[in-house]
PDB file of N, CA, C and O in Angstrom:
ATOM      1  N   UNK A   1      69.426  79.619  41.293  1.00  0.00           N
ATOM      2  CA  UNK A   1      68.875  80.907  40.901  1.00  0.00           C
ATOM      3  C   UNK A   1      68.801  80.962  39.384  1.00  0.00           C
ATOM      4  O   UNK A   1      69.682  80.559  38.623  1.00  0.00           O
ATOM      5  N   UNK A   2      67.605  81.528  39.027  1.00  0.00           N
ATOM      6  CA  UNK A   2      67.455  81.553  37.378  1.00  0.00           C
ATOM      7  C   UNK A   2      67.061  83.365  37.481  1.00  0.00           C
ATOM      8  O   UNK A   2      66.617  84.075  38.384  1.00  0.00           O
ATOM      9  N   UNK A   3      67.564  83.657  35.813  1.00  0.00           N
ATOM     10  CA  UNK A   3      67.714  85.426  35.818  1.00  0.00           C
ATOM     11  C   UNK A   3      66.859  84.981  34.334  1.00  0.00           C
ATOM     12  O   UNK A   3      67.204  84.082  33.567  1.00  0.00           O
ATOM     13  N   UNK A   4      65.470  86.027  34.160  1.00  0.00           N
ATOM     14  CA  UNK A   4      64.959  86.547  33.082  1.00  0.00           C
ATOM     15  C   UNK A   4      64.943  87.600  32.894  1.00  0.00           C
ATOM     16  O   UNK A   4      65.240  88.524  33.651  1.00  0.00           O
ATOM     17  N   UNK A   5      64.530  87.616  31.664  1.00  0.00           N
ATOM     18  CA  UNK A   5      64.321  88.863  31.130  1.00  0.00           C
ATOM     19  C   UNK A   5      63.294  89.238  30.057  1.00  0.00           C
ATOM     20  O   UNK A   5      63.151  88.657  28.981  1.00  0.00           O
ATOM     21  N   UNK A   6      62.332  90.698  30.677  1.00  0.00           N
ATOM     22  CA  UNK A   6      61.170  90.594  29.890  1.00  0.00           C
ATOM     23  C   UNK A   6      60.821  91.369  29.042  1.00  0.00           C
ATOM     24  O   UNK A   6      61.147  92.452  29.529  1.00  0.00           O
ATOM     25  N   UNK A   7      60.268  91.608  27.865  1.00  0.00           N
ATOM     26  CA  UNK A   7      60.453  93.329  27.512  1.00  0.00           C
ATOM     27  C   UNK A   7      58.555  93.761  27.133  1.00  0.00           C
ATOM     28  O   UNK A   7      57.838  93.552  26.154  1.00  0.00           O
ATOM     29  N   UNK A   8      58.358  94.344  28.302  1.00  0.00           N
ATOM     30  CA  UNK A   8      56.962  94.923  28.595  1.00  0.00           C
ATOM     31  C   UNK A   8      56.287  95.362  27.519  1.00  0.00           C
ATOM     32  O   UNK A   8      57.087  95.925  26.772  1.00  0.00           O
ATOM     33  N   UNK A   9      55.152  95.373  27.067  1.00  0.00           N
ATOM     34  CA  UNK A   9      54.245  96.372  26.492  1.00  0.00           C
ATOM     35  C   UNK A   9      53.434  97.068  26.837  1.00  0.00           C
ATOM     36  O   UNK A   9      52.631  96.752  27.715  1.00  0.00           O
ATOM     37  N   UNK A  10      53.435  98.423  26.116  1.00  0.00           N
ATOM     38  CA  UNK A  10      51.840  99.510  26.232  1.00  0.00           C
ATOM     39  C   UNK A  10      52.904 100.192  27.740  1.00  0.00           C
ATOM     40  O   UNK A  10      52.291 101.041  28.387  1.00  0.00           O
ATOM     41  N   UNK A  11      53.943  99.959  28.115  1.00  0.00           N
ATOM     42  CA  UNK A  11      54.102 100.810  29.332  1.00  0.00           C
ATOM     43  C   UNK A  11      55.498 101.760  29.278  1.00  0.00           C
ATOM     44  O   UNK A  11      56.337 101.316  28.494  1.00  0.00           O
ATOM     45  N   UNK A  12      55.870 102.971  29.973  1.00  0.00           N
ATOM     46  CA  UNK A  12      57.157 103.124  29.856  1.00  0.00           C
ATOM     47  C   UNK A  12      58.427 102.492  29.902  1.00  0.00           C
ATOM     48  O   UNK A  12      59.329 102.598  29.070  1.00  0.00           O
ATOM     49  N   UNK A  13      58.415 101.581  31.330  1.00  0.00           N
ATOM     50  CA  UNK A  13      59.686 101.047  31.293  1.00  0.00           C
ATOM     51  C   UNK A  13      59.691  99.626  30.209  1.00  0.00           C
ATOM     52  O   UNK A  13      58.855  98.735  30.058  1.00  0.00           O
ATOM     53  N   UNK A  14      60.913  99.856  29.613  1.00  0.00           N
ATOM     54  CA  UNK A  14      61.146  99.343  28.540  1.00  0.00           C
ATOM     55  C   UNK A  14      62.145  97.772  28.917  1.00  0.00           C
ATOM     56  O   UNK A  14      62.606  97.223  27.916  1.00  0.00           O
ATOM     57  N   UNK A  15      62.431  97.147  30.205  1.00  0.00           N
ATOM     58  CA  UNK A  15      62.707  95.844  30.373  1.00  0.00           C
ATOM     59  C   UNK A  15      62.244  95.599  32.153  1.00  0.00           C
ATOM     60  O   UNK A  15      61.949  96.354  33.080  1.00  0.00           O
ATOM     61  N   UNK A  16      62.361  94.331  31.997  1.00  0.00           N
ATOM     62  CA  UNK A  16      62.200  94.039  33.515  1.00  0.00           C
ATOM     63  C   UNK A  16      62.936  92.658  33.651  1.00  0.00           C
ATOM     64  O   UNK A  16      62.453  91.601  33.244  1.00  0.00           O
ATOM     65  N   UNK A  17      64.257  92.790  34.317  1.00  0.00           N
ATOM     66  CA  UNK A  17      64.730  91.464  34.852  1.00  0.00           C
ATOM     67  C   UNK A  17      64.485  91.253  35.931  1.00  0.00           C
ATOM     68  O   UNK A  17      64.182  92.138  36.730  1.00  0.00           O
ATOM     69  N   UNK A  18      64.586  89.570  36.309  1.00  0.00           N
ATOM     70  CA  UNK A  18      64.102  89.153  37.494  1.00  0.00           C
ATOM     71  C   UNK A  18      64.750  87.943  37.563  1.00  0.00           C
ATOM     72  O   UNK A  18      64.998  87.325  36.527  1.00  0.00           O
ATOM     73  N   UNK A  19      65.106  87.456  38.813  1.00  0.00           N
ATOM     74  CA  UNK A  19      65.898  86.746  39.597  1.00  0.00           C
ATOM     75  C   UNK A  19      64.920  85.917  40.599  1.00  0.00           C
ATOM     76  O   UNK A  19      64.569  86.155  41.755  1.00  0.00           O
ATOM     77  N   UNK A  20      64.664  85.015  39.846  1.00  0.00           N
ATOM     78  CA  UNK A  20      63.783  84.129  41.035  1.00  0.00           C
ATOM     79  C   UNK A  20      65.066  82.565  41.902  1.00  0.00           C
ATOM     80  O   UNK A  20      66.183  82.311  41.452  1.00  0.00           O
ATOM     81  N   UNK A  21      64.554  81.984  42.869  1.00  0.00           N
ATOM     82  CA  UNK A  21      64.876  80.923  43.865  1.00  0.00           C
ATOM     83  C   UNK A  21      63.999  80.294  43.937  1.00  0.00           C
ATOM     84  O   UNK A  21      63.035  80.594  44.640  1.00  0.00           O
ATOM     85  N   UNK A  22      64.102  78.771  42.924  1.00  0.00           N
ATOM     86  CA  UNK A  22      62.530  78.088  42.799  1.00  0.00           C
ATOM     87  C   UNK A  22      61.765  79.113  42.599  1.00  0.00           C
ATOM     88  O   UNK A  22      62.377  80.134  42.284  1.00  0.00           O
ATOM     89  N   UNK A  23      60.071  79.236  42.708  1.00  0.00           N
ATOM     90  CA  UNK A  23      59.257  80.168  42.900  1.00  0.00           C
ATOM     91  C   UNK A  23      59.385  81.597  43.594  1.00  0.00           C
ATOM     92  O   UNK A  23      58.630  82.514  43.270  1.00  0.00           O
ATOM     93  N   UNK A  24      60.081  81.701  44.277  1.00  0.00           N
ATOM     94  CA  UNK A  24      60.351  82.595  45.054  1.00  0.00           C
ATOM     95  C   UNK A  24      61.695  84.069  44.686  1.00  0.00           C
ATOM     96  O   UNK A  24      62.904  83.890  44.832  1.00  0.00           O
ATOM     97  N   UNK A  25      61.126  85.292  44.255  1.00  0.00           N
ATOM     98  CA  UNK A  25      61.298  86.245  44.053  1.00  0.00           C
ATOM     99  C   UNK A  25      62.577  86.949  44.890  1.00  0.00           C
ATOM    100  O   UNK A  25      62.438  87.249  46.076  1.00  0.00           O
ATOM    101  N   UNK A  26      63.792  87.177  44.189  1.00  0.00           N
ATOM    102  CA  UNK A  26      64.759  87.358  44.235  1.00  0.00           C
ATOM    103  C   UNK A  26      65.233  88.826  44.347  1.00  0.00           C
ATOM    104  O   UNK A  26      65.871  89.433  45.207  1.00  0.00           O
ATOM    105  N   UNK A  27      64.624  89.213  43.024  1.00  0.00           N
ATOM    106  CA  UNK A  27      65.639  90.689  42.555  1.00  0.00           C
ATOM    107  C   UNK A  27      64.456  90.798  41.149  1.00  0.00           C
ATOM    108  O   UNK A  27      64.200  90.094  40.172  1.00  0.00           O
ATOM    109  N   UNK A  28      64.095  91.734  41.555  1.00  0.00           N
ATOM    110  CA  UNK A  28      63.196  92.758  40.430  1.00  0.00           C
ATOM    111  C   UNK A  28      64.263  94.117  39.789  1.00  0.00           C
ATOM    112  O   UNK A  28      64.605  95.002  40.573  1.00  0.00           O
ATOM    113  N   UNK A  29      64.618  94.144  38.641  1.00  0.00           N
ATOM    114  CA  UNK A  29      64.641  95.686  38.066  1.00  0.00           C
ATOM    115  C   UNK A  29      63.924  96.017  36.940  1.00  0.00           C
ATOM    116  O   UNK A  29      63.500  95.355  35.993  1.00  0.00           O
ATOM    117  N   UNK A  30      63.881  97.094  37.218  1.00  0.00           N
ATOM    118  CA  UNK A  30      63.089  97.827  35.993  1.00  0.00           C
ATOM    119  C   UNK A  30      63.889  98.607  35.246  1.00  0.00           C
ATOM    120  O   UNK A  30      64.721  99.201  35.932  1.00  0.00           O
ATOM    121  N   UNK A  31      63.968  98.918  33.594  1.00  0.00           N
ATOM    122  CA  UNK A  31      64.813  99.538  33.171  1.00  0.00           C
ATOM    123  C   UNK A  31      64.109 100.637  32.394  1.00  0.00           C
ATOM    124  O   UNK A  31      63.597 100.456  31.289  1.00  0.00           O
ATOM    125  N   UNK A  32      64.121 101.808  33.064  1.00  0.00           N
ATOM    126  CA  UNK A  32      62.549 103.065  32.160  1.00  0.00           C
ATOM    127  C   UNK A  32      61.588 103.041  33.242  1.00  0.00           C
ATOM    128  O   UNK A  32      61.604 102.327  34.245  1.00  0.00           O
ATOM    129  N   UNK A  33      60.936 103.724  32.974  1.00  0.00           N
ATOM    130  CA  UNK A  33      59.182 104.060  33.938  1.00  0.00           C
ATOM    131  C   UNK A  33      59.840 104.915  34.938  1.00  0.00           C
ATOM    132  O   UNK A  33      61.014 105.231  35.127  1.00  0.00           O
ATOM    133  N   UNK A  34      58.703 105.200  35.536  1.00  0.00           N
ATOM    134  CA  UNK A  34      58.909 105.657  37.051  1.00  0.00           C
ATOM    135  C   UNK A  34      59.409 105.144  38.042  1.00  0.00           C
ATOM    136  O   UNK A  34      58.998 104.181  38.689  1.00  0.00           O
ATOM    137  N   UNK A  35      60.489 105.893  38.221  1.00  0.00           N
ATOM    138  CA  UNK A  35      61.402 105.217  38.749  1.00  0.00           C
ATOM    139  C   UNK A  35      61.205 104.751  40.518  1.00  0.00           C
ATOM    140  O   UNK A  35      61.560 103.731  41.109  1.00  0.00           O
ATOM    141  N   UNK A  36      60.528 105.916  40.971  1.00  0.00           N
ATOM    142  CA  UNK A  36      59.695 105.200  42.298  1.00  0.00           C
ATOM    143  C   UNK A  36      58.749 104.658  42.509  1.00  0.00           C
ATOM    144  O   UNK A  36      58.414 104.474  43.679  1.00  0.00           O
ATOM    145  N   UNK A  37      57.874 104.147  41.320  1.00  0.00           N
ATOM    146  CA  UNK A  37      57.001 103.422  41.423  1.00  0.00           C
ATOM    147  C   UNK A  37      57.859 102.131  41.251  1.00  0.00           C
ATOM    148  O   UNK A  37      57.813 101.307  42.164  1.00  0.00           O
ATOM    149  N   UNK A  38      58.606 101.892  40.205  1.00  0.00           N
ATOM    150  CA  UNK A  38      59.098 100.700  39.820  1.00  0.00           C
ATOM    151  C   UNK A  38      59.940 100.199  40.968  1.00  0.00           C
ATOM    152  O   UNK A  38      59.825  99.015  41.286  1.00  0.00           O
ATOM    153  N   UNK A  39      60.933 101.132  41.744  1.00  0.00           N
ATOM    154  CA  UNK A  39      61.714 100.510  42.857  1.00  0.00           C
ATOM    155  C   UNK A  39      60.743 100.097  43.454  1.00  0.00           C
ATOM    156  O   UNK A  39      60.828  98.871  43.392  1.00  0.00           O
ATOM    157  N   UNK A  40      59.618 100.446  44.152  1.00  0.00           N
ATOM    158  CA  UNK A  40      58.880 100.488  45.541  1.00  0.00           C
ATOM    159  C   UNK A  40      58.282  98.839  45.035  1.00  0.00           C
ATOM    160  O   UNK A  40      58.323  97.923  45.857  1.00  0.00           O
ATOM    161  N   UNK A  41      57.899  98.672  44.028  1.00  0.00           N
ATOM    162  CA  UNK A  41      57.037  97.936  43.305  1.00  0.00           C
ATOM    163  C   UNK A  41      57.911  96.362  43.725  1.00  0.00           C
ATOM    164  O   UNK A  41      57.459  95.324  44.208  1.00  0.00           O
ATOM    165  N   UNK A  42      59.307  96.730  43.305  1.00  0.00           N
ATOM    166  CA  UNK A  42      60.549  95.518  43.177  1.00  0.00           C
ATOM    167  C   UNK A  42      60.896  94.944  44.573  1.00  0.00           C
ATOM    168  O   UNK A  42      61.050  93.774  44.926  1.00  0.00           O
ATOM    169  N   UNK A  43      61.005  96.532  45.519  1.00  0.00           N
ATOM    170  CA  UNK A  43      61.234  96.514  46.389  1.00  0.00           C
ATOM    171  C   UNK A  43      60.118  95.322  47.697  1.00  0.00           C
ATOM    172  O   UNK A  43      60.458  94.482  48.531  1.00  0.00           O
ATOM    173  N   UNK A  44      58.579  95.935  47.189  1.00  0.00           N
ATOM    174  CA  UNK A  44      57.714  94.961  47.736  1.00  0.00           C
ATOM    175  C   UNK A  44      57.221  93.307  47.553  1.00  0.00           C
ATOM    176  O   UNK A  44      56.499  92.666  48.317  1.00  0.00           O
ATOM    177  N   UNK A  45      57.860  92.859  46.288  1.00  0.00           N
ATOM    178  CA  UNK A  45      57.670  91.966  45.391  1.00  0.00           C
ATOM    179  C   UNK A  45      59.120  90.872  46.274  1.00  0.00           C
ATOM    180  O   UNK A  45      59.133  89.650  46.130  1.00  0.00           O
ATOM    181  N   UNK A  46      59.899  91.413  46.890  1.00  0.00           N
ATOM    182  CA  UNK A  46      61.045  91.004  47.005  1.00  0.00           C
ATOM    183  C   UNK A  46      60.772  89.530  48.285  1.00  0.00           C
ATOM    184  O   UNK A  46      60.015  89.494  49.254  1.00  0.00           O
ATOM    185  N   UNK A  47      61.563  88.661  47.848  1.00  0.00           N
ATOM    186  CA  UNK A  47      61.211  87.482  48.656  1.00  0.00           C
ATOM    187  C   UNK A  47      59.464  86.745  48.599  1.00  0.00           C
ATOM    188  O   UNK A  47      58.906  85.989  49.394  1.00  0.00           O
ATOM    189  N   UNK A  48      59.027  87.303  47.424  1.00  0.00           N
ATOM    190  CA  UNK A  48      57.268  86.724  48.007  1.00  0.00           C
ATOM    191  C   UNK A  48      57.326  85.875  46.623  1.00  0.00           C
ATOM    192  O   UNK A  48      57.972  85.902  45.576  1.00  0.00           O
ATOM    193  N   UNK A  49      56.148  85.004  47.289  1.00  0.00           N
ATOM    194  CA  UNK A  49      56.232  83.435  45.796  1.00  0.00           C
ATOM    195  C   UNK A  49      56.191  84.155  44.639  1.00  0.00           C
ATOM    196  O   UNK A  49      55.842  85.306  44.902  1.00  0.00           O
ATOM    197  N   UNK A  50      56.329  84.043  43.838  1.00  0.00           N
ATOM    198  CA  UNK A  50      56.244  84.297  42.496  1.00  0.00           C
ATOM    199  C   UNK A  50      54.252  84.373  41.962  1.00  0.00           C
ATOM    200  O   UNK A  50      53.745  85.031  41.054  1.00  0.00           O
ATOM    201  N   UNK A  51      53.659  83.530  42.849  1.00  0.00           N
ATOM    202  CA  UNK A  51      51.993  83.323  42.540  1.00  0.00           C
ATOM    203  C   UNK A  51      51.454  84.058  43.353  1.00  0.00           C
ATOM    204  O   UNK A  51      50.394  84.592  43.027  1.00  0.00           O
ATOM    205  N   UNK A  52      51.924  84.262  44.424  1.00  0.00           N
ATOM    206  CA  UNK A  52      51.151  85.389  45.402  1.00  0.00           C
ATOM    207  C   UNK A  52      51.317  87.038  44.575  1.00  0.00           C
ATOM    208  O   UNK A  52      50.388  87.831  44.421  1.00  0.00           O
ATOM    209  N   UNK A  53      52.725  87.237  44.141  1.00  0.00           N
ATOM    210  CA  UNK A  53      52.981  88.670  43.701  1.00  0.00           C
ATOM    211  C   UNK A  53      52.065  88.920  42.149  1.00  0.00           C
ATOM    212  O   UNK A  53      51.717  90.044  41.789  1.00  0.00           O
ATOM    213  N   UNK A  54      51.816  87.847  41.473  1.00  0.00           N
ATOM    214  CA  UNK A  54      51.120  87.944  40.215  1.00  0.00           C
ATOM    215  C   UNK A  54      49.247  87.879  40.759  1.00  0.00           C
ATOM    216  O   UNK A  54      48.391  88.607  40.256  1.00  0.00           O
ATOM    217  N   UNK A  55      49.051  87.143  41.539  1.00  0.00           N
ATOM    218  CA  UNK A  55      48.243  87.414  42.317  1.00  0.00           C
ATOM    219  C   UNK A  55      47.652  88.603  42.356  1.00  0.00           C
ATOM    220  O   UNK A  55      46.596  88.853  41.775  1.00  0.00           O
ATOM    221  N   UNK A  56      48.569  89.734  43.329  1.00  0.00           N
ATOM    222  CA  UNK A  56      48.553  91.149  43.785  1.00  0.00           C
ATOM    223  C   UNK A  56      48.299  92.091  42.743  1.00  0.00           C
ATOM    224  O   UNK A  56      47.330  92.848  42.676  1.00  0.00           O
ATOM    225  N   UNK A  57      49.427  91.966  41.780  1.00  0.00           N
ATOM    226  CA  UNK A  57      50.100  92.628  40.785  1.00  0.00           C
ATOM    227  C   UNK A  57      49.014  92.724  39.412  1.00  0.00           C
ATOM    228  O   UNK A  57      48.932  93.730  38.707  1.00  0.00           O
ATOM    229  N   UNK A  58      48.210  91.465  39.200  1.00  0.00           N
ATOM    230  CA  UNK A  58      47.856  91.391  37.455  1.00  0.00           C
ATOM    231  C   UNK A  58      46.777  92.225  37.947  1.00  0.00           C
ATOM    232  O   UNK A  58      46.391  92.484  39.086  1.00  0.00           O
ATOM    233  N   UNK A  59      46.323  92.639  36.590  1.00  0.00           N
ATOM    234  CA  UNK A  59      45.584  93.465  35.874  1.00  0.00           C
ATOM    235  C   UNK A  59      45.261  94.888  36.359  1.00  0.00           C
ATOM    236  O   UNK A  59      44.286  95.577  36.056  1.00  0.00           O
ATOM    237  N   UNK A  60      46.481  95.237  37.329  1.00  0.00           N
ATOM    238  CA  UNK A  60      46.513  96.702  37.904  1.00  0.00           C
ATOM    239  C   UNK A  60      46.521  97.556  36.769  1.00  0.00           C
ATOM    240  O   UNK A  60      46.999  96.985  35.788  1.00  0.00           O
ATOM    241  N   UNK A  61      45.917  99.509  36.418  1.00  0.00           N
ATOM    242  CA  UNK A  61      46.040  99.863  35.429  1.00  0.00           C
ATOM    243  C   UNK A  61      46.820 100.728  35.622  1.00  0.00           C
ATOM    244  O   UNK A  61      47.049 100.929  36.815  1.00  0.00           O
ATOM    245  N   UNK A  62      47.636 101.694  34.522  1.00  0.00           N
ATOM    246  CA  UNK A  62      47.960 102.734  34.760  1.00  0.00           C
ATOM    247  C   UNK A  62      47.496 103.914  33.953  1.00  0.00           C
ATOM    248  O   UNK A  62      47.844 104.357  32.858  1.00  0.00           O
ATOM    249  N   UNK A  63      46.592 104.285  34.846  1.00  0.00           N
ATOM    250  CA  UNK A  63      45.525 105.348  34.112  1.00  0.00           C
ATOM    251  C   UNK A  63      44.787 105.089  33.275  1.00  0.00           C
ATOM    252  O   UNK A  63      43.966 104.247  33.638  1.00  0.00           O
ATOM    253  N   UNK A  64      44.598 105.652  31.593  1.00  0.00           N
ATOM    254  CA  UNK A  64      43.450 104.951  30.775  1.00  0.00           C
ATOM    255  C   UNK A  64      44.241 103.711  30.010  1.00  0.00           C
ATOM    256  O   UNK A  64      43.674 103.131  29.084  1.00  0.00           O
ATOM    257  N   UNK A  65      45.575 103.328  30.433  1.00  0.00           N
ATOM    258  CA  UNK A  65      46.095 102.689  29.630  1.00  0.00           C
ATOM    259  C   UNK A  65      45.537 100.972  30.183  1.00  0.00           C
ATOM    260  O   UNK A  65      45.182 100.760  31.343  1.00  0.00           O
ATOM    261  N   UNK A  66      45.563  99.869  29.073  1.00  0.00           N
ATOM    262  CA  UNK A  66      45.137  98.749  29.931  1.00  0.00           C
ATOM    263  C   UNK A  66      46.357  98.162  30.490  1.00  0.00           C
ATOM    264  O   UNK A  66      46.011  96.991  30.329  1.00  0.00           O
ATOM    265  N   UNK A  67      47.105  98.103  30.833  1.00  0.00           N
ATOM    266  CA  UNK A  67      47.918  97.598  31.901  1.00  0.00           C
ATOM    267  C   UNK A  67      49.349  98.577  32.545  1.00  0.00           C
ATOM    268  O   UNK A  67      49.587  99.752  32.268  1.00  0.00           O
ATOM    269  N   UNK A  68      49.954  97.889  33.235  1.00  0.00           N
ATOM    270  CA  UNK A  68      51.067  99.089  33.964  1.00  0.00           C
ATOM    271  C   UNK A  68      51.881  98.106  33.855  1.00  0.00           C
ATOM    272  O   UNK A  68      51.844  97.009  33.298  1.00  0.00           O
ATOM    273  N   UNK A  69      53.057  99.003  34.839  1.00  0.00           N
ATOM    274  CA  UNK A  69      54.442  98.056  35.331  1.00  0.00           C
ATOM    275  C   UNK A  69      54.272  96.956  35.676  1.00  0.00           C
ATOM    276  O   UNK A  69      54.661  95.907  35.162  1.00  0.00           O
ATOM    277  N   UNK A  70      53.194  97.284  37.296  1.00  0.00           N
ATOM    278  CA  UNK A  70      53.096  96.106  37.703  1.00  0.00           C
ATOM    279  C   UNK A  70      52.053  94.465  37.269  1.00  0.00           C
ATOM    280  O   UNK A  70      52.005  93.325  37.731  1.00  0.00           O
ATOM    281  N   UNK A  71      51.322  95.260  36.080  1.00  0.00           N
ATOM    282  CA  UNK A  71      50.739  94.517  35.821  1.00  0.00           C
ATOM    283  C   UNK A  71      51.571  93.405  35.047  1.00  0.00           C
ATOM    284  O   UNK A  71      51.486  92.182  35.160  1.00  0.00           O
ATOM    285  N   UNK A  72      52.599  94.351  34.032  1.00  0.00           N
ATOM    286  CA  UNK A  72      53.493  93.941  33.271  1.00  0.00           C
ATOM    287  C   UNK A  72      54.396  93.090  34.074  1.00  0.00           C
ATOM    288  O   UNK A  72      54.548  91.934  33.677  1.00  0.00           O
ATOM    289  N   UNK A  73      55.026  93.474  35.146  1.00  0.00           N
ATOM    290  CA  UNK A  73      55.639  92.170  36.231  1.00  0.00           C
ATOM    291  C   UNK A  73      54.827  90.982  36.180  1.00  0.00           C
ATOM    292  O   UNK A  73      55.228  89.842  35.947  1.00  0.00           O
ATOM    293  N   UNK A  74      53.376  91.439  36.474  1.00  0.00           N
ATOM    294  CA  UNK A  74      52.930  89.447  36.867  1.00  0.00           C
ATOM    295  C   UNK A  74      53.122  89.276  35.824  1.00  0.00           C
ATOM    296  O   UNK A  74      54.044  88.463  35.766  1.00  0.00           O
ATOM    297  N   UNK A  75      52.577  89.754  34.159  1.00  0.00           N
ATOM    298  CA  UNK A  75      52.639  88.830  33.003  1.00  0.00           C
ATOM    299  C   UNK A  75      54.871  87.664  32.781  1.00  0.00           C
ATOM    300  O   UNK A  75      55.402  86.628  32.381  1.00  0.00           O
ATOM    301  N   UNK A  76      55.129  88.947  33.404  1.00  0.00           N
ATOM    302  CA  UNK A  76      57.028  88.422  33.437  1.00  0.00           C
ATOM    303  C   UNK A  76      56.937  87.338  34.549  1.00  0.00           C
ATOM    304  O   UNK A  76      57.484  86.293  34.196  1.00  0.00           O
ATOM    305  N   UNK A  77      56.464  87.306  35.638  1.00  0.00           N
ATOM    306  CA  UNK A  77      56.458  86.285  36.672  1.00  0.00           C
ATOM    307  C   UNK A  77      55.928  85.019  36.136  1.00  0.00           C
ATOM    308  O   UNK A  77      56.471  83.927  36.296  1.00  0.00           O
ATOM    309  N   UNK A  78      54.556  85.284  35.326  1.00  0.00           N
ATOM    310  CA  UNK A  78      54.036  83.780  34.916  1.00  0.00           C
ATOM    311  C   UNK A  78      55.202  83.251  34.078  1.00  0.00           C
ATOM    312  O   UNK A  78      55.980  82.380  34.468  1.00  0.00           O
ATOM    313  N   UNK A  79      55.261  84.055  32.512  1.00  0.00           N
ATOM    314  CA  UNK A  79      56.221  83.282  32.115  1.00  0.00           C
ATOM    315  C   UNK A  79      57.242  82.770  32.701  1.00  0.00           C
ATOM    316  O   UNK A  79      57.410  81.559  32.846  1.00  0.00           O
ATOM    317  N   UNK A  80      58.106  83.766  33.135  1.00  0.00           N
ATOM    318  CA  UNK A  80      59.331  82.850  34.169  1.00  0.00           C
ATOM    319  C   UNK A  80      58.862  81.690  34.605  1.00  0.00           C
ATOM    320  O   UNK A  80      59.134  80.617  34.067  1.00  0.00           O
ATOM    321  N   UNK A  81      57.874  81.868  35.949  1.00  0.00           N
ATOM    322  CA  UNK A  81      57.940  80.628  36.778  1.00  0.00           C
ATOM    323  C   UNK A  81      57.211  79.401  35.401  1.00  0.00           C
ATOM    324  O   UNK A  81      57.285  78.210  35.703  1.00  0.00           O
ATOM    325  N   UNK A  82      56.693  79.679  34.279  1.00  0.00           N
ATOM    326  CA  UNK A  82      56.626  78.652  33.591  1.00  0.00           C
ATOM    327  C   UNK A  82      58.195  77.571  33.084  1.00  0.00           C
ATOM    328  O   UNK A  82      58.370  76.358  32.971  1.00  0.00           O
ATOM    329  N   UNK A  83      58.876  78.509  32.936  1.00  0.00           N
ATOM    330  CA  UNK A  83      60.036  78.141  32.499  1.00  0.00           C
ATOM    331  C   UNK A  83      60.880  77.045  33.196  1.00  0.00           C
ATOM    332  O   UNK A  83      61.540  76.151  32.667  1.00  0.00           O
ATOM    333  N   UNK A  84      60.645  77.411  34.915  1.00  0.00           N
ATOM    334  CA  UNK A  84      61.680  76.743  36.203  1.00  0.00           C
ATOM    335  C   UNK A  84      60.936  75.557  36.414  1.00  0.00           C
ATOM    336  O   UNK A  84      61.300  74.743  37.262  1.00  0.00           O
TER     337      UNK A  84
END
């Protein structure tokens, strides 16, 4: 198991660690934002490859802003899984 840690831009929550198994998605938190978007978000992300969830996840918006949480997750997923 490898633990990162990311610190988002342009969005509220202000970190996102993550806990991957090889490719595969462990433990999402979010630290800031909405807090039921961000659980539900961690919560769905949980156990799925790391390429499928960035997949899902990139370039989602939040409102007029150009990216969100979850968009901000895949950008944290690529790097990570670059790393492993």
């Amino acid at each position: 198991m490898k633990e990162f840690d990311f610190i988002p831009k342009g969005v509220c929550s202000r970190r996102i660690h993550i806990v991957l198994c090889g490719s595969t998605v462990k433990e999402v938190r979010f630290t800031g934002g909405c807090a039921g978007n961000t659980q539900g978000v961690a919560a769905l992300v949980k156990d799925m490859d790391a390429t499928e969830a960035i997949k899902r996840l990139e370039g989602i918006k939040c409102g007029f802003k150009s990216t969100s949480c979850p968009d901000q997750l895949a950008r944290a997923l690529r790097e990570a899984i670059q790393e492993i």
